[in-house]
N, CA, C and O atoms as a Maestro MAE file, in Angstrom:
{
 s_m_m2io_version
 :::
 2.0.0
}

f_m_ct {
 s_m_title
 :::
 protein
 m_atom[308] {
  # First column is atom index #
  i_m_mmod_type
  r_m_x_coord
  r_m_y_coord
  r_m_z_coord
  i_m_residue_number
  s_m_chain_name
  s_m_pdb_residue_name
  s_m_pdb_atom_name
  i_m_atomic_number
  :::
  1 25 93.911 -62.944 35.718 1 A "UNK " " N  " 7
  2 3 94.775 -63.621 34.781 1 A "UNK " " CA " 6
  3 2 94.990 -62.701 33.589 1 A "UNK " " C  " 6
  4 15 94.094 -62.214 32.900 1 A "UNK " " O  " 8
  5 25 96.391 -62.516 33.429 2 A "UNK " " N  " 7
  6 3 96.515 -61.731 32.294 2 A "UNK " " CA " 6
  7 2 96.342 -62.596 30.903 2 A "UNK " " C  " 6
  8 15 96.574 -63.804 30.953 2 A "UNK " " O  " 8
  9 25 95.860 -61.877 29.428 3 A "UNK " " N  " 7
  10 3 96.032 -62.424 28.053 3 A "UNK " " CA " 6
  11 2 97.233 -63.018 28.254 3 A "UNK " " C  " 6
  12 15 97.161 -64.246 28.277 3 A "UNK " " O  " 8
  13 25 98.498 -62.479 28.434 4 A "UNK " " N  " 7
  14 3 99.211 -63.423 28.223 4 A "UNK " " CA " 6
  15 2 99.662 -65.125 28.738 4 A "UNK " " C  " 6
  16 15 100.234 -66.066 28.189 4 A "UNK " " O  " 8
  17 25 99.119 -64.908 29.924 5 A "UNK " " N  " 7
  18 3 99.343 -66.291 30.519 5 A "UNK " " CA " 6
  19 2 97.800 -67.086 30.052 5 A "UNK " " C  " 6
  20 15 97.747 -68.231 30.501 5 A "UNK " " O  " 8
  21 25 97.047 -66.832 29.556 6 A "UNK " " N  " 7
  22 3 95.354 -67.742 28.886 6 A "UNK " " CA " 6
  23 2 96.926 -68.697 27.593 6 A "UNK " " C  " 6
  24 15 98.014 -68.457 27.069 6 A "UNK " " O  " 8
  25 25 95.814 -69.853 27.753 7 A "UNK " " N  " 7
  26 3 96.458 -70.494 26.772 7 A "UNK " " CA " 6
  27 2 95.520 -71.329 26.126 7 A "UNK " " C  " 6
  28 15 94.891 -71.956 26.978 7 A "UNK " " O  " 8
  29 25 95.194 -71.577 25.073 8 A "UNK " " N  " 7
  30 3 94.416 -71.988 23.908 8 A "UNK " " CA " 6
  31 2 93.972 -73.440 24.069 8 A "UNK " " C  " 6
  32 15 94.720 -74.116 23.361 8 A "UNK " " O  " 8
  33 25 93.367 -73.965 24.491 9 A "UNK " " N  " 7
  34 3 92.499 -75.634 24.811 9 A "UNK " " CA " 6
  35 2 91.688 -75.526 23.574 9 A "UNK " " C  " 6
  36 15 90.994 -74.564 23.245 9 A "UNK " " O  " 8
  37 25 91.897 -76.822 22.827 10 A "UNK " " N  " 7
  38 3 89.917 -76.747 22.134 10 A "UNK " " CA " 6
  39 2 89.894 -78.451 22.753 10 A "UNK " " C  " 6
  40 15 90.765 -79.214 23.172 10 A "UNK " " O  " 8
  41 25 88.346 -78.549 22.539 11 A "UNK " " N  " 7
  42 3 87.713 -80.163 22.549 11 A "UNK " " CA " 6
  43 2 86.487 -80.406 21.891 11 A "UNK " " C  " 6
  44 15 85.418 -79.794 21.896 11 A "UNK " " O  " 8
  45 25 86.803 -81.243 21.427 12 A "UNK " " N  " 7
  46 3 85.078 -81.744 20.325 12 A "UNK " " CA " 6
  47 2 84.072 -82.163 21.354 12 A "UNK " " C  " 6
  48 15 84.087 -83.098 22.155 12 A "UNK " " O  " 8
  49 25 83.149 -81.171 21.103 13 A "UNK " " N  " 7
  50 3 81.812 -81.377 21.348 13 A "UNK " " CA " 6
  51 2 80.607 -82.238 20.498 13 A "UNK " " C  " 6
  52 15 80.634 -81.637 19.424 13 A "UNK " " O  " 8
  53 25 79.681 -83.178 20.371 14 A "UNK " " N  " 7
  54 3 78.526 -84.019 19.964 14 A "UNK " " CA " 6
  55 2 77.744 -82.335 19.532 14 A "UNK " " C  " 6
  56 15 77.851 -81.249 20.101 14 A "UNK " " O  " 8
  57 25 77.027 -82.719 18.391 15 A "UNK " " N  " 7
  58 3 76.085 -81.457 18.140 15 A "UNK " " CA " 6
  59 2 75.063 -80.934 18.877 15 A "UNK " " C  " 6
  60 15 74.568 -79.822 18.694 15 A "UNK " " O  " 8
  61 25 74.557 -82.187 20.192 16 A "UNK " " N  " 7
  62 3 74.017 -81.976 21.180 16 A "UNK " " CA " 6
  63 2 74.519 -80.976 22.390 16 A "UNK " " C  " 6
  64 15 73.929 -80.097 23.018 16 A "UNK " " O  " 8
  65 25 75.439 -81.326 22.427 17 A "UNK " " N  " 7
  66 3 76.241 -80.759 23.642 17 A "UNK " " CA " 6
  67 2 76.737 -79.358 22.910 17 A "UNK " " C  " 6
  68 15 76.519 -78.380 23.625 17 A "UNK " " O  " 8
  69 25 77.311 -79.072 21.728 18 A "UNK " " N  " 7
  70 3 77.655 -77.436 21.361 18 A "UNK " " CA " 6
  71 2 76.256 -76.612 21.543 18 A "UNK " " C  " 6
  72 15 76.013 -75.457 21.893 18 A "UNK " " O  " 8
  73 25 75.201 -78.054 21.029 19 A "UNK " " N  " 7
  74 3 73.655 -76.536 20.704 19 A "UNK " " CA " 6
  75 2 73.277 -76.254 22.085 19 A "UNK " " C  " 6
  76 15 72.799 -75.152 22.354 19 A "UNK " " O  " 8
  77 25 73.503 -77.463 23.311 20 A "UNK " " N  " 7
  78 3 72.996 -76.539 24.456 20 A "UNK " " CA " 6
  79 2 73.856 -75.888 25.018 20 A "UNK " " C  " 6
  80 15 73.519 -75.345 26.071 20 A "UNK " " O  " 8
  81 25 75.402 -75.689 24.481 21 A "UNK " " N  " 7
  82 3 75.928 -75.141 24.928 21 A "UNK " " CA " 6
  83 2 76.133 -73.560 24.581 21 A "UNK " " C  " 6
  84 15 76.601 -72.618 25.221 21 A "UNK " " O  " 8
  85 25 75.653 -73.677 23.469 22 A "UNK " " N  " 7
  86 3 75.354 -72.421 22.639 22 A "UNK " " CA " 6
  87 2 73.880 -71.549 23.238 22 A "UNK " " C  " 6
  88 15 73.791 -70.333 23.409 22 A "UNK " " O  " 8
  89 25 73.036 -72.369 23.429 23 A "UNK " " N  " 7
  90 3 71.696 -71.958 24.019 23 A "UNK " " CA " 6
  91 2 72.275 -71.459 25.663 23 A "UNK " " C  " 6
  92 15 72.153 -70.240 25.788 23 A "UNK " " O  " 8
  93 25 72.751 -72.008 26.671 24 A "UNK " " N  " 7
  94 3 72.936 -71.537 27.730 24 A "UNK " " CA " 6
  95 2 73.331 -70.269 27.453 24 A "UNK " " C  " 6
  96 15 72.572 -69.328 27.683 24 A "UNK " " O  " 8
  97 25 74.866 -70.042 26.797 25 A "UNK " " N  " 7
  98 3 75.402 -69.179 26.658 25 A "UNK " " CA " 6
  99 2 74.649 -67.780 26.335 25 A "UNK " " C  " 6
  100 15 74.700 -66.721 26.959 25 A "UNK " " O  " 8
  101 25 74.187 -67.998 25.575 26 A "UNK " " N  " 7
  102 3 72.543 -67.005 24.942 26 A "UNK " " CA " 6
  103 2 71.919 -66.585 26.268 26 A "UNK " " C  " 6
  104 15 71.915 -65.441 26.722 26 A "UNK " " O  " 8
  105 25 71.455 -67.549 26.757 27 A "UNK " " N  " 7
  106 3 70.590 -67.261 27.668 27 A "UNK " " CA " 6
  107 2 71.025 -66.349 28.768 27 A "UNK " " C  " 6
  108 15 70.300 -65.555 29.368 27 A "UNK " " O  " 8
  109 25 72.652 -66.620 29.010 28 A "UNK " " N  " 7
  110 3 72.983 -66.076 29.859 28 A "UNK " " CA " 6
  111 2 73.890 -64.961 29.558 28 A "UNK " " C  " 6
  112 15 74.658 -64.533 30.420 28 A "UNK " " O  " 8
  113 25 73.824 -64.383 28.158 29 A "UNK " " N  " 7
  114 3 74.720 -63.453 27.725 29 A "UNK " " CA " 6
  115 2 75.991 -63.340 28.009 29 A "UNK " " C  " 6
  116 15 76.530 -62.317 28.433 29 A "UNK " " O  " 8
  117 25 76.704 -64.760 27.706 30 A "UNK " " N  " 7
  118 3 78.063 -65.096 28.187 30 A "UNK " " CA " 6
  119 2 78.656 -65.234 26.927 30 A "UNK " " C  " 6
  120 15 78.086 -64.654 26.002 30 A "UNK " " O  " 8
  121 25 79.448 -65.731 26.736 31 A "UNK " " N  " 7
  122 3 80.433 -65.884 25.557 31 A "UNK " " CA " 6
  123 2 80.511 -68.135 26.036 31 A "UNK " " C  " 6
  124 15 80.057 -68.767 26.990 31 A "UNK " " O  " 8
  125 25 81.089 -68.451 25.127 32 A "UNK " " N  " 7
  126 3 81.102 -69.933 25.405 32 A "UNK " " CA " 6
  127 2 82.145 -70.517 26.134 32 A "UNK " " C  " 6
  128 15 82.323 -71.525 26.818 32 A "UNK " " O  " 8
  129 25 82.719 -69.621 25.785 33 A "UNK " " N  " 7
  130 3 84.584 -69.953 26.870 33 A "UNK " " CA " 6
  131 2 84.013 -68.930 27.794 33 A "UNK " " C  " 6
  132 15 84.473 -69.086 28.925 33 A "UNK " " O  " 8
  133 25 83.468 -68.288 27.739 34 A "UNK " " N  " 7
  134 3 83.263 -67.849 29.461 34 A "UNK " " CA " 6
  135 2 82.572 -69.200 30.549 34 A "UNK " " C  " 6
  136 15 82.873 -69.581 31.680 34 A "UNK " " O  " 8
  137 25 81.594 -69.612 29.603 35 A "UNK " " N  " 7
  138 3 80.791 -70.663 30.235 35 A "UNK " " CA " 6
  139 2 81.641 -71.834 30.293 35 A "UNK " " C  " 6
  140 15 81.932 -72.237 31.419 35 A "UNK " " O  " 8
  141 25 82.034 -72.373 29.419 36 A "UNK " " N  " 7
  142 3 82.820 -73.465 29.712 36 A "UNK " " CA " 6
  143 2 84.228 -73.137 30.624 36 A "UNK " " C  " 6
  144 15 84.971 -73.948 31.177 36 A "UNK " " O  " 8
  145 25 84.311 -71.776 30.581 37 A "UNK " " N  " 7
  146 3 86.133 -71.662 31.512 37 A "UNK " " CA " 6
  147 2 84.905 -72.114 32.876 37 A "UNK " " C  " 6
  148 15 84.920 -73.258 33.332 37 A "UNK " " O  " 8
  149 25 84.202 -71.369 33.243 38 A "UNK " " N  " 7
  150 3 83.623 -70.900 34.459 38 A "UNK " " CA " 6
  151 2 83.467 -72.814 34.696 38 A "UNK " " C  " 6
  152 15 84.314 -73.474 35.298 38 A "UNK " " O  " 8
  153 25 82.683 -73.176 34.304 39 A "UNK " " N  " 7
  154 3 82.010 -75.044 34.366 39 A "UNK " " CA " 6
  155 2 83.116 -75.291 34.527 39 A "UNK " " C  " 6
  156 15 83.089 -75.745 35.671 39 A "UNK " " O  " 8
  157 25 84.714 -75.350 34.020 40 A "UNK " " N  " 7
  158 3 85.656 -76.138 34.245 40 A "UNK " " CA " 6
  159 2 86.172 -76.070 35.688 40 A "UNK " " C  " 6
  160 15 86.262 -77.041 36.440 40 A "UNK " " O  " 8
  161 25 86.491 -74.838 35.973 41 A "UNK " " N  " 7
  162 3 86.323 -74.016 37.418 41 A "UNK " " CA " 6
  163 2 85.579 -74.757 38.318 41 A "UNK " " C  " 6
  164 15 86.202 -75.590 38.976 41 A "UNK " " O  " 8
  165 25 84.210 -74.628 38.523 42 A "UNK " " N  " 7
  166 3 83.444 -75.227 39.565 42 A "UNK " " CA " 6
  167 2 83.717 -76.967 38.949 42 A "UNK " " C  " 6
  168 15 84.521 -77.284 39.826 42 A "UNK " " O  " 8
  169 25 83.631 -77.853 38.342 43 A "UNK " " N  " 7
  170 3 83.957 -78.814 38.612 43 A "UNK " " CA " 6
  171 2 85.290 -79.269 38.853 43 A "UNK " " C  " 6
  172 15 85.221 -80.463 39.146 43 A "UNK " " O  " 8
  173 25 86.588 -78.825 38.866 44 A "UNK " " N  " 7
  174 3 88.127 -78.864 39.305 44 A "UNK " " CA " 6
  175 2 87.572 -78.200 41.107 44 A "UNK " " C  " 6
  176 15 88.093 -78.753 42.076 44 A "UNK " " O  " 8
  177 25 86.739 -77.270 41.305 45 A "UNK " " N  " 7
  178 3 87.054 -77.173 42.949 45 A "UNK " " CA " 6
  179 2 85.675 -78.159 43.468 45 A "UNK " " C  " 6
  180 15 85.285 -77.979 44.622 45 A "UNK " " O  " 8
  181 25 85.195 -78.849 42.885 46 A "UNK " " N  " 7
  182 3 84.099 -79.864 43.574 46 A "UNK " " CA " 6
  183 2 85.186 -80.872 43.870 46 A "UNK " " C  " 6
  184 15 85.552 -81.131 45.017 46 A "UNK " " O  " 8
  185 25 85.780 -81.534 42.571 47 A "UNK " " N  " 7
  186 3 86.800 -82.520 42.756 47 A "UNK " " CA " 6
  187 2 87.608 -82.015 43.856 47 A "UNK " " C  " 6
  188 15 87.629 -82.684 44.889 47 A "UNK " " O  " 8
  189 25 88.255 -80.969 43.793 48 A "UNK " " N  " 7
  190 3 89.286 -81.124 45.197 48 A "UNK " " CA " 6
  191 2 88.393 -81.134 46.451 48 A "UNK " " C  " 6
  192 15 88.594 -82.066 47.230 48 A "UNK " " O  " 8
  193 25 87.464 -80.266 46.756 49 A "UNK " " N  " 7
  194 3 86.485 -79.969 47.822 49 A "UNK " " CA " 6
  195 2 86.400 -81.968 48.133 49 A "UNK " " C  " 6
  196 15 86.737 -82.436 49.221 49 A "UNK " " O  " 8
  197 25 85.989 -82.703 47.168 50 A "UNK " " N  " 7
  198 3 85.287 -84.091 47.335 50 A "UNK " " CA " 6
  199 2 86.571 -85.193 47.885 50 A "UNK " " C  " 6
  200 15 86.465 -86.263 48.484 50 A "UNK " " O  " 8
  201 25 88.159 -84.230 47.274 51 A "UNK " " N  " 7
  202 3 89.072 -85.251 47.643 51 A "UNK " " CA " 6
  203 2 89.373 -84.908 48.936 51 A "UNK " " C  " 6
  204 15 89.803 -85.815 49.648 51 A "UNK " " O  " 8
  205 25 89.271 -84.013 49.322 52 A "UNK " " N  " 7
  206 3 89.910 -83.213 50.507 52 A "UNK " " CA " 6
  207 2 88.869 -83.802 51.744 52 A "UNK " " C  " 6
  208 15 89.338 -84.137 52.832 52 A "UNK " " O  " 8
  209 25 87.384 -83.887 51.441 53 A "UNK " " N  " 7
  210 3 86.448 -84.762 52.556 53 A "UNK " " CA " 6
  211 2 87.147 -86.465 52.513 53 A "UNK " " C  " 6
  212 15 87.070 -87.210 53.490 53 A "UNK " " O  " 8
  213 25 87.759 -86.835 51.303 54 A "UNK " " N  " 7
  214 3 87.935 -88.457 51.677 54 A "UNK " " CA " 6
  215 2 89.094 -88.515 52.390 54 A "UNK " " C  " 6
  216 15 89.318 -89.505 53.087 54 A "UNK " " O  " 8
  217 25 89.972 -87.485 52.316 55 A "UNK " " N  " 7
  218 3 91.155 -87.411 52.480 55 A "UNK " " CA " 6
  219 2 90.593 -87.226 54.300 55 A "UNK " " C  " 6
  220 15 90.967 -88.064 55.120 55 A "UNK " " O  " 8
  221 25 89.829 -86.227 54.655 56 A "UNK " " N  " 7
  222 3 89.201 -86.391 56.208 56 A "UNK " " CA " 6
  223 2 89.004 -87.367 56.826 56 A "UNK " " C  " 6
  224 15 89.506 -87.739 57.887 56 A "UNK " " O  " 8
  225 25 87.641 -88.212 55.654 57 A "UNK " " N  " 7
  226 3 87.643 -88.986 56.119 57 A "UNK " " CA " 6
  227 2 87.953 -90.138 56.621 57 A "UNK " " C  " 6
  228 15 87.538 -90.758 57.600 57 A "UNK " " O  " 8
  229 25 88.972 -90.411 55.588 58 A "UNK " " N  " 7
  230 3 90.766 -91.631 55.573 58 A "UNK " " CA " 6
  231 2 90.935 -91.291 57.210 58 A "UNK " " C  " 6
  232 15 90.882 -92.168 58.072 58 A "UNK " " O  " 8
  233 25 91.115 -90.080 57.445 59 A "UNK " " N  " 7
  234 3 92.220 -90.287 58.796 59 A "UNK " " CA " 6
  235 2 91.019 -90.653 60.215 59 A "UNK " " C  " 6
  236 15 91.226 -90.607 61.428 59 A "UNK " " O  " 8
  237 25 89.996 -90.943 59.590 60 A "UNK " " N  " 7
  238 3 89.059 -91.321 60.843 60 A "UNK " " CA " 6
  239 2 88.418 -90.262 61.875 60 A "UNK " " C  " 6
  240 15 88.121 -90.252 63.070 60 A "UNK " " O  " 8
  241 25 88.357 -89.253 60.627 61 A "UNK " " N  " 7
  242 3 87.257 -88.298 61.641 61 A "UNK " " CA " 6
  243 2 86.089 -88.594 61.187 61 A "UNK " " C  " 6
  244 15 86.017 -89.016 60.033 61 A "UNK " " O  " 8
  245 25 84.822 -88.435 62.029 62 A "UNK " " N  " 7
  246 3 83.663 -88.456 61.464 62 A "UNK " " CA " 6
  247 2 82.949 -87.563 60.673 62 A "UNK " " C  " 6
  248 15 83.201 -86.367 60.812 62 A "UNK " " O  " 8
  249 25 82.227 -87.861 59.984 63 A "UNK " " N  " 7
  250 3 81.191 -86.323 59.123 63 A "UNK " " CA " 6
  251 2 80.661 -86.001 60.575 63 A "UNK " " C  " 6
  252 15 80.652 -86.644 61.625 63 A "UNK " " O  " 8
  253 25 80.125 -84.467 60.127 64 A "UNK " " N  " 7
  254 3 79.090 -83.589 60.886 64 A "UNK " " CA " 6
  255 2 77.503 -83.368 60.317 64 A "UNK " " C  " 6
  256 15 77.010 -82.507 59.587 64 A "UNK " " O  " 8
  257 25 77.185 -84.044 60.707 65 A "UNK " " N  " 7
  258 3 75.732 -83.581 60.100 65 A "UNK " " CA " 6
  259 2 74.832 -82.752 59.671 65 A "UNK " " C  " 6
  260 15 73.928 -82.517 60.474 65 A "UNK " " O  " 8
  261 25 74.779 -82.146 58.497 66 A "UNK " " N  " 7
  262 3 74.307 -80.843 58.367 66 A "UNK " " CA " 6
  263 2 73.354 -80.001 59.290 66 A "UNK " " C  " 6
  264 15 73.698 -78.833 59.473 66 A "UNK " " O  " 8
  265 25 72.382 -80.371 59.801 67 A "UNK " " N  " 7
  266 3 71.968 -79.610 61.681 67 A "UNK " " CA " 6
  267 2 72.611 -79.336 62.128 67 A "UNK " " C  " 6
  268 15 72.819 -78.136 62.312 67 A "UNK " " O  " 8
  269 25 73.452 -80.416 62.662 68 A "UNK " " N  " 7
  270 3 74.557 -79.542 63.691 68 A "UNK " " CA " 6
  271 2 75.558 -79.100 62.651 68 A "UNK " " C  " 6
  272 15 76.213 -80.121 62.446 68 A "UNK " " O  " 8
  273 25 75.965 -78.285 61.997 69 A "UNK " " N  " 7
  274 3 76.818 -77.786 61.171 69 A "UNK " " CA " 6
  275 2 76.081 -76.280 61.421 69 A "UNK " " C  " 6
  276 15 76.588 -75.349 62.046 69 A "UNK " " O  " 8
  277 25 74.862 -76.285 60.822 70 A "UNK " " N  " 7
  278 3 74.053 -75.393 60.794 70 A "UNK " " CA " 6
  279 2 73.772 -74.366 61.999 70 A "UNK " " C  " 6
  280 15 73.586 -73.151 62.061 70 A "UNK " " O  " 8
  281 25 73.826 -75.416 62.925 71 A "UNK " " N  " 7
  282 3 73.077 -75.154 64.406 71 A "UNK " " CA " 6
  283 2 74.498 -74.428 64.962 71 A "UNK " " C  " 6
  284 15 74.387 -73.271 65.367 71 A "UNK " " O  " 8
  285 25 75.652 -74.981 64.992 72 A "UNK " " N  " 7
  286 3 76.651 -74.247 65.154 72 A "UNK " " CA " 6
  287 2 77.467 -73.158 64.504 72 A "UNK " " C  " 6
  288 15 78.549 -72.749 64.926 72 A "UNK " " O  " 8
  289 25 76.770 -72.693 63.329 73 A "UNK " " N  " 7
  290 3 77.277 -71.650 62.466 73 A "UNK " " CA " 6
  291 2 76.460 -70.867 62.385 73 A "UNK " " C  " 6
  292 15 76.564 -69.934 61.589 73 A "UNK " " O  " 8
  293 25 75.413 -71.019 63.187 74 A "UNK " " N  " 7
  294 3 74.281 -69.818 63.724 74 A "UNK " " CA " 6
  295 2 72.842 -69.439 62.118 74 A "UNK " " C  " 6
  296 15 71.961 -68.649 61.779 74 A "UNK " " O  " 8
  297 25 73.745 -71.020 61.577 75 A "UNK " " N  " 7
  298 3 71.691 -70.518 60.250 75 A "UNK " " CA " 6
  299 2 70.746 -71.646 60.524 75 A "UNK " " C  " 6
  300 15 70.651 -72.616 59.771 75 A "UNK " " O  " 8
  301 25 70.122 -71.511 61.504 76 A "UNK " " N  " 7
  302 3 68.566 -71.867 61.640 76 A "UNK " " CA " 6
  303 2 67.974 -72.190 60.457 76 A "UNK " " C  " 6
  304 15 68.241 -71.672 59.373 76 A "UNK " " O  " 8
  305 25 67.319 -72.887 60.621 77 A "UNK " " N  " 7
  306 3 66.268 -73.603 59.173 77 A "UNK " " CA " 6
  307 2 65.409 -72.578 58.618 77 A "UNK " " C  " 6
  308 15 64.658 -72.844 57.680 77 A "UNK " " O  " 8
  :::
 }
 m_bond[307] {
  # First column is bond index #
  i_m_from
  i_m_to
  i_m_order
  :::
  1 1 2 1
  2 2 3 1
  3 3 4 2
  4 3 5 1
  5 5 6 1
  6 6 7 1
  7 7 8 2
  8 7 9 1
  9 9 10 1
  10 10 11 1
  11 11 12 2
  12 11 13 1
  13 13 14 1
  14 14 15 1
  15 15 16 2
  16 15 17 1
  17 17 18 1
  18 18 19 1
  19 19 20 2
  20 19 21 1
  21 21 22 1
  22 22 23 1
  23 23 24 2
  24 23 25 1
  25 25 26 1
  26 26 27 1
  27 27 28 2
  28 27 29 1
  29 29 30 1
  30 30 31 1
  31 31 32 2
  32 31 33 1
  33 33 34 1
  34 34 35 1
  35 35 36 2
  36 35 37 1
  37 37 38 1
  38 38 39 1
  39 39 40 2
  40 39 41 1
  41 41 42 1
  42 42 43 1
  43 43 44 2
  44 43 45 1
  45 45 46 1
  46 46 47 1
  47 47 48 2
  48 47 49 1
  49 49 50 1
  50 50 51 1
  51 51 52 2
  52 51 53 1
  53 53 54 1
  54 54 55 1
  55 55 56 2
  56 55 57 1
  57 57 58 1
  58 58 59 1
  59 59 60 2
  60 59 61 1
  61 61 62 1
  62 62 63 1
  63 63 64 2
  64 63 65 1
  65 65 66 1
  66 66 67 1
  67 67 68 2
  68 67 69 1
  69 69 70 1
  70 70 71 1
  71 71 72 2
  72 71 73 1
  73 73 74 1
  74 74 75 1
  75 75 76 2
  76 75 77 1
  77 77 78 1
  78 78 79 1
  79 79 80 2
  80 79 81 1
  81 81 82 1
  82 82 83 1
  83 83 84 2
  84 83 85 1
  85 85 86 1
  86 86 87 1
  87 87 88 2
  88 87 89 1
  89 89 90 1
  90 90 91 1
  91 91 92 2
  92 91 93 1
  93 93 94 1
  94 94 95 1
  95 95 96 2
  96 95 97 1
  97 97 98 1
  98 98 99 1
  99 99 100 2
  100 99 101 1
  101 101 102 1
  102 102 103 1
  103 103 104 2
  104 103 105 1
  105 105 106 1
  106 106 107 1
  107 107 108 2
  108 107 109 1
  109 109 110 1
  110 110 111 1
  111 111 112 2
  112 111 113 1
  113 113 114 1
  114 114 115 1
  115 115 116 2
  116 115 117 1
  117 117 118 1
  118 118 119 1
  119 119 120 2
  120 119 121 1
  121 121 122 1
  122 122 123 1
  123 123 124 2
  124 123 125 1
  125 125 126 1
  126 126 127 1
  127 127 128 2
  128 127 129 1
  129 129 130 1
  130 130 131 1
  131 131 132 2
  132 131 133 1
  133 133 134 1
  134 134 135 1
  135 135 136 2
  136 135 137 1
  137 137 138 1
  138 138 139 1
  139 139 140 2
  140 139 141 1
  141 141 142 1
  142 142 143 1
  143 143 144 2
  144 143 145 1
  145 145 146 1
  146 146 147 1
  147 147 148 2
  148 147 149 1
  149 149 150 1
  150 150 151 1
  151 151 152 2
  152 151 153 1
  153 153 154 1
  154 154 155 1
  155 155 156 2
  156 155 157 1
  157 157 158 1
  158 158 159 1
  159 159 160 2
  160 159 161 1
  161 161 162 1
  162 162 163 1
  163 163 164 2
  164 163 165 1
  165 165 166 1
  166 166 167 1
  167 167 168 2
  168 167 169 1
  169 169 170 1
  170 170 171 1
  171 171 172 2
  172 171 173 1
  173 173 174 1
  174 174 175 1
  175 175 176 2
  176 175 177 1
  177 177 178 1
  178 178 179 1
  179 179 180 2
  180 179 181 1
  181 181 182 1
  182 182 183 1
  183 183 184 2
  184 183 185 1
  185 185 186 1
  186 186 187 1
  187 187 188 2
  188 187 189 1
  189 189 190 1
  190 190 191 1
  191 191 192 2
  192 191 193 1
  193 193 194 1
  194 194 195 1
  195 195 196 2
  196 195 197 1
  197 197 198 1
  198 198 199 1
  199 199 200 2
  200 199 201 1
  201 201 202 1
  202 202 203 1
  203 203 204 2
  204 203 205 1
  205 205 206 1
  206 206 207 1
  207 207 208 2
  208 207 209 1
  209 209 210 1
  210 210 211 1
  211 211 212 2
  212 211 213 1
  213 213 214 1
  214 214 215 1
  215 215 216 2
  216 215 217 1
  217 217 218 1
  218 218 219 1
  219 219 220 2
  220 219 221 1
  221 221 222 1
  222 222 223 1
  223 223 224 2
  224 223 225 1
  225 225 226 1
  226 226 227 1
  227 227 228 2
  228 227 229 1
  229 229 230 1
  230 230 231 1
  231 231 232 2
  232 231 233 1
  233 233 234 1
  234 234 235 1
  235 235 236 2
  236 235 237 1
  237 237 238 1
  238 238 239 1
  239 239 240 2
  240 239 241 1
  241 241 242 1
  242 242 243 1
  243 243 244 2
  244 243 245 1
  245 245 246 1
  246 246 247 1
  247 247 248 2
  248 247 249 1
  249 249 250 1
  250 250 251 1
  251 251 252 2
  252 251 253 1
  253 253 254 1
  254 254 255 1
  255 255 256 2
  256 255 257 1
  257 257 258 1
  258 258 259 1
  259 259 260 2
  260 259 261 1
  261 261 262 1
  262 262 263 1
  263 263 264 2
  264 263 265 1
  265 265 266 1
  266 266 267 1
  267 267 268 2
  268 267 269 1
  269 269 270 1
  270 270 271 1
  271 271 272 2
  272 271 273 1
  273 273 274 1
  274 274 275 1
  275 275 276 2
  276 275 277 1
  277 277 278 1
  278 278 279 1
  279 279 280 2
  280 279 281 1
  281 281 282 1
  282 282 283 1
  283 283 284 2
  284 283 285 1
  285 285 286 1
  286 286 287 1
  287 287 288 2
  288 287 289 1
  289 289 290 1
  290 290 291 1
  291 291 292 2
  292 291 293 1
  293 293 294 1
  294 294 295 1
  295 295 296 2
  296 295 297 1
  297 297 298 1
  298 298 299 1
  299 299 300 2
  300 299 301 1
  301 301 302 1
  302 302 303 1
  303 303 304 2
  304 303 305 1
  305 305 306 1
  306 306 307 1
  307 307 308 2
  :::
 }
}
């Protein structure tokens, strides 16, 4: 993504939620918009990942059970 296409979001954080958000960041020698871009990221592809299984499961296929998922993608326990 180029600078020019980033576009400027803010949102109020509780003083709880900036200080651990400030502490992760530390911890992990990130910047805070790195951490929060990245967190926004993995929870936008959980949500689709989670709509996309109901959306499976709507049309009446069954789940696979993680064993046999496993057992057929060749990783053994």
């Amino acid at each position: 993504m180029t600078a020019a296409a980033k576009r400027p979001a803010s949102v109020r954080l509780s003083a709880g939620l900036n200080s651990a958000l400030n502490a992760q960041a530390k911890q992990l020698n990130i910047s805070k918009d790195a951490l929060v871009r990245q967190a926004l990221i993995n929870m936008l592809e959980d949500i689709e990942d989670f709509n996309d299984a109901q959306a499976t499961l709507s049309k009446g296929s069954k789940p696979i059970p993680l064993s046999k998922l496993k057992e057929e993608l060749g990783l053994g326990d």
